[in-house]
Every structure is written in structure tokens, then in C-alpha cells.
VEXDREN-2710 file (C-alpha; in Angstrom, 1 decimal):
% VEXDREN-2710
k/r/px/py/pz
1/UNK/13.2/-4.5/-8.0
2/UNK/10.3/-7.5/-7.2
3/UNK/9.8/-9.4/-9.5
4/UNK/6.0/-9.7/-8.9
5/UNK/2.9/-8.9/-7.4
6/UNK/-0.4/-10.2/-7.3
7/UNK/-3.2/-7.2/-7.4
8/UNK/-6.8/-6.7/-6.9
9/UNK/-9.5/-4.0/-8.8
10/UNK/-9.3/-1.6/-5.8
11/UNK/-5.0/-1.7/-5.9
12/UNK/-5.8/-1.0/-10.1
13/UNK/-8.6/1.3/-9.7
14/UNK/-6.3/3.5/-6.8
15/UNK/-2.9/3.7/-9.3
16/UNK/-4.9/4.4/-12.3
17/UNK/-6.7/7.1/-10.5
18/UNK/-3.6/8.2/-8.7
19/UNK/-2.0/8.1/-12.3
20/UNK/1.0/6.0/-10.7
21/UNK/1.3/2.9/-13.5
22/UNK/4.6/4.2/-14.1
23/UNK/6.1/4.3/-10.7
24/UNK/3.9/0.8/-10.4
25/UNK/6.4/-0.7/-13.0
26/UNK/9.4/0.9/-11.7
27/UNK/8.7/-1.7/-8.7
28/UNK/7.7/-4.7/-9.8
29/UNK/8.6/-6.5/-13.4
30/UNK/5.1/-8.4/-13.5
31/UNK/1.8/-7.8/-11.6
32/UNK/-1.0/-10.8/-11.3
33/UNK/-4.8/-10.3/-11.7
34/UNK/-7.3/-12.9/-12.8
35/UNK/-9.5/-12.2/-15.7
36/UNK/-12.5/-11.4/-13.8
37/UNK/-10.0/-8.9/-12.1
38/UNK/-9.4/-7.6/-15.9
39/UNK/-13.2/-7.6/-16.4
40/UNK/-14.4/-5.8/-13.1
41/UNK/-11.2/-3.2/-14.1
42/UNK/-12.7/-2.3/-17.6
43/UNK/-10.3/-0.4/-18.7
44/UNK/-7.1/-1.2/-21.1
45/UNK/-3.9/-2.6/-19.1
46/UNK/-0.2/-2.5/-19.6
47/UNK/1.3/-5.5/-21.1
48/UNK/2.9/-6.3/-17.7
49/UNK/-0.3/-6.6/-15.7
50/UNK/-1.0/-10.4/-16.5
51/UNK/-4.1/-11.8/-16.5
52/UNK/-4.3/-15.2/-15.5
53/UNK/-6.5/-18.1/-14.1
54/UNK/-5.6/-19.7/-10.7
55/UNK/-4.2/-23.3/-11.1
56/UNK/-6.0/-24.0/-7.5
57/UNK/-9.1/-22.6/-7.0
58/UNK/-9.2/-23.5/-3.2
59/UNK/-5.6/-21.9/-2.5
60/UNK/-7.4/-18.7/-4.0
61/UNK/-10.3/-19.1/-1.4
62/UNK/-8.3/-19.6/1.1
63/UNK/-6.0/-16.4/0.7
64/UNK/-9.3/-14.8/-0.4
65/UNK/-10.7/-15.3/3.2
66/UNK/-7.6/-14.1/4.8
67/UNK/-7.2/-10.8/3.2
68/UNK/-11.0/-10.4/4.0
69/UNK/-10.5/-10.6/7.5
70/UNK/-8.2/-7.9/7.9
END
């Protein structure tokens, strides 16, 4: 099993919608959001989908931009 992964609102809106938070958590111990990730979800989470703040801001921009560009 991983022992993490870090998520975005589309990845929780696609396994709540897919009702797969159990097979989620049969992969990975922990999964990563930030709290505006939390916000934008809206809904209540597992105790095992973290929300945390970024220690670097600009790491998070960078990553950011290279997801974006596909």
C-alpha cells in the first residue's frame, strides 16, 4: 500500500461520485488536500483525507503550473 497521495477537488469530486472512498483507502494510508481544496469540496471528508497548508507556497506554484500544462 502507498502511503500517500496528494489530491485535488476534481480526484474528490470523481471518487465521491463514483462512490469509491473505500477502494480510495484501500490504496493509500493518507491523502493531501489543502484547505481551500476542503472548502471548494464542500462536503464532509474521511479522517484520512488531511487537510493541510503548503509549507512553500512557490513549490506549490510551481507543481501547480506543471500539472496545468498537461
Amino acid at each position: 500500500m502507498h502511503k500517500m497521495v496528494i489530491a485535488d477537488t476534481s480526484f474528490l469530486i470523481a471518487i465521491q461520485k463514483l462512490q469509491l472512498f473505500s477502494q480510495i483507502r484501500a490504496l493509500y494510508d493518507e491523502v493531501y488536500i489543502t484547505q481551500k481544496i476542503a472548502e471548494e469540496f464542500k462536503l464532509a471528508l474521511p479522517e484520512w483525507i488531511i487537510a493541510i497548508e503548503p509549507h512553500n507556497a512557490e513549490v506549490q506554484k510551481v507543481l501547480c503550473s506543471n500539472f496545468r500544462r498537461g
